[in-house]
C-alpha positions in Angstrom: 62.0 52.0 133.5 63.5 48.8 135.0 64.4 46.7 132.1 62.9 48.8 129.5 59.1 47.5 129.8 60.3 43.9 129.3 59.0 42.4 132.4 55.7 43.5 131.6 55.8 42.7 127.8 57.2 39.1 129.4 54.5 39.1 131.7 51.5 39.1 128.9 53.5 37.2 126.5 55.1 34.5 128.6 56.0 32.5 125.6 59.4 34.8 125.1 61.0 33.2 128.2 60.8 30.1 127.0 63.6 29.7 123.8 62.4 27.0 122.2 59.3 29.5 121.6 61.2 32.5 121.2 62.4 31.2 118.6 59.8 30.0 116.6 58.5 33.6 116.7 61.7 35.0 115.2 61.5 32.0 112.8 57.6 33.4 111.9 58.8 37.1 111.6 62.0 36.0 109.6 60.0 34.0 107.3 57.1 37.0 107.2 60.1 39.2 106.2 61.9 36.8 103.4 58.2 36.4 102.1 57.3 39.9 101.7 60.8 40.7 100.1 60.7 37.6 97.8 57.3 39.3 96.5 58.5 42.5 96.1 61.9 41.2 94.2 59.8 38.9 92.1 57.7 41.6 91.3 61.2 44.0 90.5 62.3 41.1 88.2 58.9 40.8 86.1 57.7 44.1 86.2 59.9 46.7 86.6 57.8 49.4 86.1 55.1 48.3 88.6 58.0 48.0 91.4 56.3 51.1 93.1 53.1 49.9 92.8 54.0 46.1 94.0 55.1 47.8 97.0 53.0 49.7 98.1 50.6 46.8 97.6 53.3 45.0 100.1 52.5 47.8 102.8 48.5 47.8 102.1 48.7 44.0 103.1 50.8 44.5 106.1 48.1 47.3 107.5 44.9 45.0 106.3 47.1 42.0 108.2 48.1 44.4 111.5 44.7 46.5 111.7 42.1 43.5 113.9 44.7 43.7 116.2 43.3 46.9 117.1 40.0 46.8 115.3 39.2 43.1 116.9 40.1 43.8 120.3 36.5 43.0 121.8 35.9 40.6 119.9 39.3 38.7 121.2 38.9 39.4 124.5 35.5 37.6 124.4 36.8 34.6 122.8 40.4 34.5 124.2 39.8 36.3 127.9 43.7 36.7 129.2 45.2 35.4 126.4 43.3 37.7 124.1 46.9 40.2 123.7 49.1 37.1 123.2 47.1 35.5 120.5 46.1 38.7 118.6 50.3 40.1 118.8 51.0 36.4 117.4 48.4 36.8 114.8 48.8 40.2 113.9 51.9 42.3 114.8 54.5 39.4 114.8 53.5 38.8 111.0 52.2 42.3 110.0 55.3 44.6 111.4 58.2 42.4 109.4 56.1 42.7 106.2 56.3 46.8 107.0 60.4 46.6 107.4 60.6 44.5 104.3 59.0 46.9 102.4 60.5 50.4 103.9 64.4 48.1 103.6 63.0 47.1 100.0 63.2 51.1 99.1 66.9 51.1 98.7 66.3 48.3 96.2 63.6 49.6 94.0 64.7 49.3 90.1 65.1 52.3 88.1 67.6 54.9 87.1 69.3 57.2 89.4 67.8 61.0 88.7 69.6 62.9 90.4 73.4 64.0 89.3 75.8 67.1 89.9 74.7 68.8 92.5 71.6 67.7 93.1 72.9 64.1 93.6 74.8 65.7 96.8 72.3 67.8 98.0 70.0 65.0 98.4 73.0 62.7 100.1 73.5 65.1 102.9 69.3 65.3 103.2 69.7 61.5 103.2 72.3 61.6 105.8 70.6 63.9 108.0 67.6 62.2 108.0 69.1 58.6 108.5 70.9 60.0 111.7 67.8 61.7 113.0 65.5 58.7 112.7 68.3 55.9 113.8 68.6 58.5 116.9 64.7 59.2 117.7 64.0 55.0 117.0 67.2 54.5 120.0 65.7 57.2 122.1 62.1 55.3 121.5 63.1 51.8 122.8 64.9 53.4 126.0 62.1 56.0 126.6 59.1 53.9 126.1 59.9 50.7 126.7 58.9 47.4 124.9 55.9 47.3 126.2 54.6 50.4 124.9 56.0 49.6 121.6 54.3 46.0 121.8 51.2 48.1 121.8 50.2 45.8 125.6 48.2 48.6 126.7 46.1 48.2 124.2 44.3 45.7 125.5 45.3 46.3 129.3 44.9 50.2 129.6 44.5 49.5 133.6 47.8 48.7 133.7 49.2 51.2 131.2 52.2 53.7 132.9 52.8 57.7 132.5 55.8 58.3 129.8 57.5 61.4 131.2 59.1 62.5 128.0 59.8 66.0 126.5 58.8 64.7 122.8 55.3 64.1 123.1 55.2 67.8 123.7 56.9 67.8 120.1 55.6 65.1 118.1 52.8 62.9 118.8 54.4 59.5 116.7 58.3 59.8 117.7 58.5 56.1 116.4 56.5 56.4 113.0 58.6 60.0 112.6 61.9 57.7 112.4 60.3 55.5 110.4 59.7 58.0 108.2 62.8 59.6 108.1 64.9 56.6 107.9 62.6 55.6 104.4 62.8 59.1 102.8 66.6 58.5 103.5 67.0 55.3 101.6 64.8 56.9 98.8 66.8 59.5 98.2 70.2 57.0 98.4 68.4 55.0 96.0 67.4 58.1 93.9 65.5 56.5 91.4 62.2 58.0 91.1 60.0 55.5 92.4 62.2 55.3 95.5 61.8 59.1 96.0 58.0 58.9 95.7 58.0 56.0 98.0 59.4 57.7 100.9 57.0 60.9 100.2 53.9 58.3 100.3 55.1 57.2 103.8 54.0 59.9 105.7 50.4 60.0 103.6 50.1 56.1 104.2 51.0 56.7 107.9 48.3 59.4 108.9 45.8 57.6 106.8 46.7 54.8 109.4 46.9 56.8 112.4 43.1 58.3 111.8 41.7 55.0 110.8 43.5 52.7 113.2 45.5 53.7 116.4 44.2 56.9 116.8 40.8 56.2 116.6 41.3 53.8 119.3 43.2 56.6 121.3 40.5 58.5 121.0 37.6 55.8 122.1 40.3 55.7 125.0 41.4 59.0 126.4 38.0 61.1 124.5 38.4 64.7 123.8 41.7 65.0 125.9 43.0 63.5 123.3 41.9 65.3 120.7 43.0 68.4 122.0 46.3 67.2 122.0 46.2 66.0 118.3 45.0 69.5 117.8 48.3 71.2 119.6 51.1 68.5 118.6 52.2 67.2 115.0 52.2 63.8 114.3 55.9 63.7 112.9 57.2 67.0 112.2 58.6 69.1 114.5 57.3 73.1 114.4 60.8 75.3 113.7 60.4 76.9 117.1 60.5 73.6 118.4 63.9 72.0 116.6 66.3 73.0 119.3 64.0 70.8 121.7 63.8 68.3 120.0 67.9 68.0 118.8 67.9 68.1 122.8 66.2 64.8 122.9 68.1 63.7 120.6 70.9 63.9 121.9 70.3 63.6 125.7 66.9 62.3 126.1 65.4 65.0 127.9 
């Protein structure tokens, strides 16, 4: 994968190789970021009890703000023809994806006292650990596997041009990327160990397949039909089954 899917991504959003733009979209996701974490702090400040609450509010905007780039798709293409992928990733993901990060970084943050002690306190640290270096691994072996452009979600809205993925884990998870997510919130909840930082990182994977069935995998399906489906059957969205761990610490660790 010749420059890990950028020429393509750069092809549909030409914009990047220009840095004068470039960087007014950084500017727009920086400021999306510093706005969503503003909120949440504010919110930390005033209320301290509703912390939890203000941010999962936080990630229910970020979903309503991402979810017509998939759900709007037609509709775009009929107004904005070629352009109908730049426009919508501008509108959408460039704005929607830093409120996400701001609110999965904001876990580590969340006001409260620390729970855990003794023991328990270390248990949960090497949990944390494990599950930082496992998701900070499988997001790595994301970006070189799949490329930009599948990340950038560009075959969304040009399937014809969409490529084959030869890669071991999608026989072992369907969502390698939303599996590190996951981990890597679960592991700042339990470094935080307050208790609303512990139930935020158990509410990630709930949120995320409550996304999956309403958003992209409702568009997979309207895409690939009942071969996808059987595969959502077979594979598990972010787990891996025990029998398949030593697989998957082989991707891991060698990308195979």
């Amino acid at each position: 994968m010749k420059g890990f899917g950028l020429e393509a991504l750069h092809a549909h959003l030409p914009d990047l190789r220009h840095p004068g733009r470039a960087l007014l979209a950084a500017l727009i996701a920086v400021a999306a970021f510093a706005l969503a974490t503003a909120a949440m702090l504010l919110v930390d400040r005033l209320w301290p009890n509703g912390a939890l609450l203000g941010q999962i509010a936080v990630v229910a905007a970020a979903f309503v703000c991402i979810a017509p780039f998939f759900w709007r798709r037609k509709t775009y293409q009929a107004r904005w023809g070629e352009h109908a992928y730049r426009n919508a990733f501008a509108f959408h993901v460039l704005t929607g994806l830093p409120v996400m990060f701001a609110a999965i970084i904001h876990t580590a943050f969340l006001p409260g006292e620390r729970i855990l002690s003794g023991w328990a306190a270390a248990a949960a640290g090497v949990i944390a650990w494990y599950l930082a270096l496992t998701g900070a691994a499988l997001d790595l072996r994301a970006i070189f596997t799949f490329g930009f452009d599948n990340l950038g979600m560009l075959y969304v809205y040009f399937p014809a041009e969409g490529r084959m993925v030869a890669s071991a884990i999608y026989a072992l998870l369907r969502h390698p990327v939303y599996s590190a997510v996951i981990r890597i919130g679960m592991a700042l909840g339990l470094w935080r160990g307050a208790w609303a930082s512990m139930a935020f990182g158990l509410i990630m994977p709930v949120g995320l397949t409550l996304w999956l069935r309403l958003v992209e995998e409702k568009e997979l399906l309207d895409r690939f039909g009942e071969d996808y489906a059987e595969y959502r059957r077979k594979v598990p969205a972010f787990r891996p089954r025990r029998r398949d761990l030593g697989k998957f610490f082989r991707f891991l660790l060698r990308g195979e």
